[in-house]
C-alpha angles and dihedrals in degrees: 000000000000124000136184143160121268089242104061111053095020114240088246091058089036092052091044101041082053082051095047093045097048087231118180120203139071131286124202121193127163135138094230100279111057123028134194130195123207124185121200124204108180090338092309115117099234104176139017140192145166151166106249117110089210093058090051114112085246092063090052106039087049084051100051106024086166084062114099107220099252092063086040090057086048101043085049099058092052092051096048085048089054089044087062101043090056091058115108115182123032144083144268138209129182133201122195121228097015107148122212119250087225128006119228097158122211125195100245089188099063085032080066105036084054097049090054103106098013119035085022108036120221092240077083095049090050097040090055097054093046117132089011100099088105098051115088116238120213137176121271115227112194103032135143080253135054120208092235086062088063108100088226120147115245099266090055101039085050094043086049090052101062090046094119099162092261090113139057120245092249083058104049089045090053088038103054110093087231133101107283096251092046091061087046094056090047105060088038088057089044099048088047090049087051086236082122134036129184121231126207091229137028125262120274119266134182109263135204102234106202117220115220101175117132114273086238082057100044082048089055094049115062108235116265116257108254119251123276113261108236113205106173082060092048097058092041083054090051094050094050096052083050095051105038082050094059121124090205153002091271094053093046086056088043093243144127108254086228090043109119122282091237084053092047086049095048085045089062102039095055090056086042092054093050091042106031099130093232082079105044090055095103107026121096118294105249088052096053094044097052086043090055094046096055089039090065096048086051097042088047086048093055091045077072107034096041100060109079090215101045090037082062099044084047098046094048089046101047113020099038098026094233115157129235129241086249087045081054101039091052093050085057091048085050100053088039086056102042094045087050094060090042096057084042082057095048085050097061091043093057092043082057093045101239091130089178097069091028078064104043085050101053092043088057097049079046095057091048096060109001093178084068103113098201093044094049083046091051095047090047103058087043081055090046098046090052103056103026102133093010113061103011081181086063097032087053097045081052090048086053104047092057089048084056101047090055090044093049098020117093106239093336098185095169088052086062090047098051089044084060096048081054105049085042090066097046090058088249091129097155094054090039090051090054088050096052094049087049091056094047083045093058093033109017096186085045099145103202092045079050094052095043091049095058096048087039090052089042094054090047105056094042077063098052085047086053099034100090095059085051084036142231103270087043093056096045095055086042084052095052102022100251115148 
C-alpha cells in the first residue's frame, strides 16, 4: 500500500497519473472529516463513494427530481470527483487490485477537465508549468491515455496534435487559439495524462551549415558529392505531415466521413498494407520509424471507423458537434455546481446584510436552475426585501415566489423561514411566528429559523412590555386586524 498527503503531489495529478498508468486498485483520500473512495480498473474509475450525505443519491435525487437515475449516477460520481479536488489537507492512501463492490463508471478525464479552473484553481496549472516556457512539449504516442480521450474543445485538440517538439512551451501557449488559461489547462492536463511530455532540448531539425573557408581553399578541396535523394523518405515524410494534420479520424485514413463504409475499409487497407511495420523491418531505420509511427495513427483512426457503432458516436461528436450523453451530463454537473456556489455566495451576503449582492448572487444561481425551489425562495425575499415600500409590483412578485417554492418545493424548511422573515418585516408577528415553527417543524437545527425566532421573540415581548401604555384593546385589534 502506498500512502501521501493531498499537498504534494496535488489529488487532480494523483487521480490522472493513476489513469495513465492503468493502475487497479482503490484509492482513499479524505482531511478527517469527509472521506472519498475511488476504484481504478485499467485506469478507469470504475466505482466512488463517500461519506457525505450531500453527495447520496437521496440528496440528489431530492435536489433534481427532474433528473433519471442513470444521469444522477453520473452526475454523482463527478461531484464526488470535484468534492475531492477541493480538498486541501489530508492524506491518501492507495491499495492495488482491489476490486470495487459495484461498478458506476465516471469518466475521470471530463470530471477533471471540468474542475480546472474551478475545483482545482488555475493558480496549480500555472505554478506547474512554471519555469517550463523553454522546454519544448510533444505529443506522446503509446500512453495509458489517448488525446482523443481528452474532453478539449476543437481548437485545442487540433492545436495539441501538431506539438512535435519543434516549439517552446511560451510559444505553443501563446500560439493555441484558446483563452490563455484554457491552453494552460490543457497542456497541464496533457502532460498529467501522459498524452504530453516536455523535452530539454528541441527536436532535431535539418539544419543550412554555412561554409566560411577561403575561396583558394574551397578551389584546393573537391567539392563534396551531394547527398543521395531519398524518395521513399520523402514520401513517408509527406504522409506523416498529412496524417498528424488531420482534423479527424476520416481525414488521417483520406476519406469522406458519409463515404461508404466498403470505400472507408479499402481507404485504410491500402495505407495498412504500405505501413504495415512487417515491411519496414529491413529497410533503414528513419524510414521505418517514421512508417511505424503513421501506421499507429492510422491504425488508431480505423479502431474507431471501423467499428459501425463508434463510427456513429464519433461521427455525430466530431463531425456534427453533437455532444455525448457524458458531454451532457457534465454540462449539467457544471451549471448544478456553479449555481450552487453561487447560492452559497448570495448566503454569506445576506448574513452580512448586504441584501444587493445577497440578491445578484442568488438570481444568478436562479438563472442557472430555475427549477431549483430554494434558489427561486431565496431570490424572491432579496427581491422582497429591495423593493418593499418602494415597488409593491416587485415586493409582491418576491412574496409570491417564496410562497411557490414551499408549495412546489419537497420539505422546504428555509422557504418557511424566509416566508417568516418576510412576514417579520411587514409587523405580521403572529403569522411570522407560525412560519418560522413550521420551518423548525420540518428542519429543528434550521439556523436561519433559529436565528428569526430569537429576534421575532425578542420584538414581541418589547411589545408586551410596552402594550399597557397603547392599551390592551388597542393591541388586540392591531393583533387581528380589527378597527
Amino acid at each position: 500500500m502506498q500512502s501521501g498527503t493531498l499537498r504534494d503531489p496535488p489529488l487532480i495529478e494523483l487521480l490522472l497519473s493513476l489513469a495513465a498508468q492503468r493502475a487497479n486498485g482503490r484509492l482513499e483520500c479524505g482531511d478527517g472529516r469527509r472521506k472519498w473512495t475511488f476504484w481504478f480498473e485499467g485506469g478507469r474509475l470504475s466505482a466512488t463513494k463517500s461519506n457525505l450525505k450531500s453527495e447520496a443519491l437521496e440528496s440528489l435525487e431530492a435536489k433534481h427530481p427532474d433528473v433519471g437515475p442513470d444521469e444522477l449516477a453520473r452526475m454523482q460520481g463527478v461531484i464526488r470527483v470535484h468534492g475531492a479536488l477541493r480538498a486541501i489537507d489530508g492524506e491518501w492512501s492507495f491499495t492495488p487490485n482491489d476490486a470495487p463492490p459495484a461498478r458506476k463508471p465516471v469518466d475521470l478525464l471530463a470530471a477533471c477537465w471540468s474542475a480546472l479552473g474551478d475545483a482545482v484553481p488555475d493558480d496549480l496549472a500555472r505554478a506547474r508549468l512554471a519555469g517550463l516556457d523553454g522546454r519544448f512539449p510533444r505529443l506522446k504516442a503509446g500512453g495509458g491515455v489517448s488525446i482523443d480521450e481528452l474532453p478539449f474543445p476543437a481548437e485545442l485538440r487540433a492545436a495539441l496534435l501538431d506539438l512535435d517538439g519543434q516549439r517552446t512551451l511560451a510559444d505553443v501557449l501563446d500560439f493555441i487559439p484558446t483563452p490563455p488559461e484554457v491552453a494552460r489547462r490543457g497542456v497541464y492536463l496533457g502532460l498529467l495524462a501522459g498524452v504530453i511530455s516536455v523535452d530539454e532540448q528541441g527536436a532535431s531539425t535539418p539544419k543550412v551549415i554555412v561554409e566560411t573557408a577561403s575561396p583558394r581553399a574551397a578551389e584546393a578541396k573537391p567539392a563534396a558529392p551531394p547527398a543521395e535523394a531519398d524518395p521513399e523518405l520523402d514520401r513517408l515524410r509527406a504522409e506523416q505531415r498529412r496524417v498528424n494534420g488531420a482534423a479527424n479520424h476520416f481525414e488521417r485514413l483520406g476519406v469522406a466521413w458519409d463515404a461508404d463504409p466498403a470505400e472507408q475499409r479499402k481507404a485504410y487497407m491500402r495505407l495498412a498494407q504500405h505501413l504495415h511495420p512487417d515491411r519496414w523491418t529491413l529497410k533503414p531505420p528513419e524510414q521505418a520509424e517514421i512508417a511505424n509511427a503513421v501506421f499507429a495513427k492510422v491504425s488508431e483512426a480505423w479502431e474507431i471507423i471501423g467499428d459501425e457503432a463508434a463510427r456513429a458516436e464519433y461521427t455525430d461528436r466530431v463531425i456534427h458537434g453533437k455532444k455525448t450523453e457524458d458531454e451532457l451530463a457534465m454540462e449539467k454537473v457544471q451549471e448544478i455546481m456553479s449555481a450552487e456556489n453561487d447560492f452559497k455566495l448570495g448566503l454569506g451576503e445576506l448574513n452580512n446584510g448586504r441584501i444587493l449582492q445577497a440578491h445578484e448572487a442568488f438570481k444568478a444561481a436562479r438563472d442557472r436552475l430555475p427549477e431549483e425551489m430554494e434558489f427561486a425562495a431565496f431570490y424572491g425575499y432579496t427581491l422582497f426585501k429591495l423593493n418593499y415600500g418602494k415597488d409593491d409590483m416587485l415586493a409582491n412578485e418576491g412574496e409570491q415566489l417564496i410562497r411557490v417554492s414551499i408549495e412546489n418545493g419537497t420539505k422546504l424548511s428555509n422557504g418557511w423561514a424566509l416566508m417568516g422573515m418576510l412576514n417579520h418585516d411587514k409587523g405580521e408577528l403572529e403569522v411570522a411566528k407560525r412560519a418560522l415553527l413550521t420551518s423548525l417543524k420540518l428542519q429543528p437545527t434550521n439556523p436561519i429559523a433559529q436565528r428569526e425566532l430569537k429576534r421575532l421573540q425578542r420584538r414581541l415581548e418589547k411589545d408586551k412590555e410596552s402594550a399597557p401604555a397603547a392599551g390592551i384593546g388597542g393591541f388586540f385589534s392591531k393583533l387581528f386586524g380589527k378597527k
